[in-house]
N, C-alpha and C positions, 0 to 999 in steps of 0.2 A: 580507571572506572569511567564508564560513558554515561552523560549525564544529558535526556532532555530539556531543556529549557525553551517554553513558551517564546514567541515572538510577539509583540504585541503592534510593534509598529510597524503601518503601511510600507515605508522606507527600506526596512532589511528585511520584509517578504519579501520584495519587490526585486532587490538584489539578489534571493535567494535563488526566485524565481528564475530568472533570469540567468544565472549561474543554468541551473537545469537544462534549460530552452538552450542555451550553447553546446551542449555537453550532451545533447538527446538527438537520436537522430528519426526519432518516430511524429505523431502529432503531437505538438504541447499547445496548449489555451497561451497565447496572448497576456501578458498580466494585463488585468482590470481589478477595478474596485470590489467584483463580486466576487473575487478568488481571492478575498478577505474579511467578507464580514462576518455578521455573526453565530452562519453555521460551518465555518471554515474555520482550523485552528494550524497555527505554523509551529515547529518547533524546529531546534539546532539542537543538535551534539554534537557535543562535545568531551574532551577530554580534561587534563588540568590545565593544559596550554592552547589548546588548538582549537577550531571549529572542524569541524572534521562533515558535517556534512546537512542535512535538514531533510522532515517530511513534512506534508501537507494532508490532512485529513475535514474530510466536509461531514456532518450530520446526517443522518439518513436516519434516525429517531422516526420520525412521522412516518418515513414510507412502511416503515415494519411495526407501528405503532397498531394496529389493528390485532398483532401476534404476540405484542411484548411490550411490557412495558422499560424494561434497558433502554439505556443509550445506547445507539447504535450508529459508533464512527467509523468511517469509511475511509484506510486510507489510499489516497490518492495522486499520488507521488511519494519519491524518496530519491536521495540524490547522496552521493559520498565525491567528496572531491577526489580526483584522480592520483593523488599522493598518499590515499587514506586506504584505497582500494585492496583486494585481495586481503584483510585484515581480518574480516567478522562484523564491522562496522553495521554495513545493512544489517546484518542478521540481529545484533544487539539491537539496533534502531528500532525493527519490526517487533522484537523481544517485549521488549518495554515498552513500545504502544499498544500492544494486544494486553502485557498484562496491567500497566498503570492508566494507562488512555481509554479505554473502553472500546479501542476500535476491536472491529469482528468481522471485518471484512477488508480486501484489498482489490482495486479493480488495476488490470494490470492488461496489456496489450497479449491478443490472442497468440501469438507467435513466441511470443518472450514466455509465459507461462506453460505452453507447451513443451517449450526447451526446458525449462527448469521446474516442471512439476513436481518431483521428489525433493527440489530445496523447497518448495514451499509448504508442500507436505509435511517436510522433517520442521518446519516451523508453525504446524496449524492448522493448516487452510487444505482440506480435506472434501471437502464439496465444494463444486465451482460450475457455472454455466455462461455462456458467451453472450454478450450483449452488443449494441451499437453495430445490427449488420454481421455480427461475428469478429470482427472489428479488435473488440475490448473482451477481457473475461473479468467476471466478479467471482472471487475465491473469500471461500466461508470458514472461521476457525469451526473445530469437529463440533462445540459447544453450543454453535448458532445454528447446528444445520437443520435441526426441525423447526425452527421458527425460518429457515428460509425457505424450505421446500413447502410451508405450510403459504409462504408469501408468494409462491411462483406457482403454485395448481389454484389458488385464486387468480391468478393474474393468466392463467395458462401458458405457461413460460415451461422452456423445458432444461431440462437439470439432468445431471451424472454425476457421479462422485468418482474424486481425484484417486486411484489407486497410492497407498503408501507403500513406494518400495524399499524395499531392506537396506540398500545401499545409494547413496545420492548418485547421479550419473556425473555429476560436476562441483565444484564447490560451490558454488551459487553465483549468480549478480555477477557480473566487473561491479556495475556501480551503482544501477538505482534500478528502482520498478520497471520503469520504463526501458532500459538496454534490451536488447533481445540478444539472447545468444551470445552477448561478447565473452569473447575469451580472458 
């Protein structure tokens, strides 16, 4: 059974981090001190023996506080170590931070979620629209998406929703949010 556990110390983000930034070949943030205070939260999974991998989710509460009062986490990386990979890992990870975590949204590189729309779909995240340039997409579980379309025709921001197809085109991820496309 894979089991979240909080992070709390600067020290094994930092390694986590860092693990990721080796293992990614897209943009990753630098660690700093602000990719851990206190609207950023870290977790690892794990199994009975292993660590097997970690996400990072920031607050975004206030930006949708206008539309709702939920928390609303955002997650912001994922990462599975390359031994742990092709398993279900990511998929459990994303599992249990949507439904124990409060996250309702995942901003994930334009490229990578295009490839694997239908994995993220079969996990959720059903409305999505591209941000930072086009750059980035933010993907919405089905639950959130009137409170995010209510949050982007205020802001005039434009939006489509993710078609859910019948069949996944791929099994998901190699390894984290961030991969695009890996096999």
């Amino acid at each position: 059974m894979l089991e979240l556990r909080k992070i709390e110390y600067q020290s094994t983000q930092k390694k986590w981090q860092r693990r990721f930034a080796r293992n990614h070949d897209g943009k990753v943030k630098e660690w700093s001190v602000k990719l851990s205070g206190d609207n950023v939260r870290f977790y690892v999974a794990s199994d009975d023996k292993h660590e097997l991998g970690f996400i990072r989710m920031s607050d975004k509460s206030k930006f949708f506080a206008p539309h709702t009062d939920a928390e609303v986490w955002h997650l912001t990386e994922a990462f599975v170590k390359p031994a742990y990979r092709h398993n279900g890992v990511l998929r459990e990870m994303i599992v249990q931070a949507v439904r124990d975590l409060d996250v309702k949204m995942i901003r994930i590189a334009t490229e990578c979620f295009n490839c694997y729309q239908d994995y993220y779909a079969s996990l959720g995240f059903t409305y999505s629209y591209p941000v930072h340039n086009g750059d980035m997409t933010w993907a919405f579980i089905a639950s959130f998406e009137a409170v995010a379309r209510m949050q982007n025709a205020e802001a005039g921001l434009p939006s489509f929703a993710v078609p859910v197809a019948a069949t996944l085109r791929r099994a998901g991820p190699a390894a984290s949010v961030g991969d695009c496309c890996a096999a």
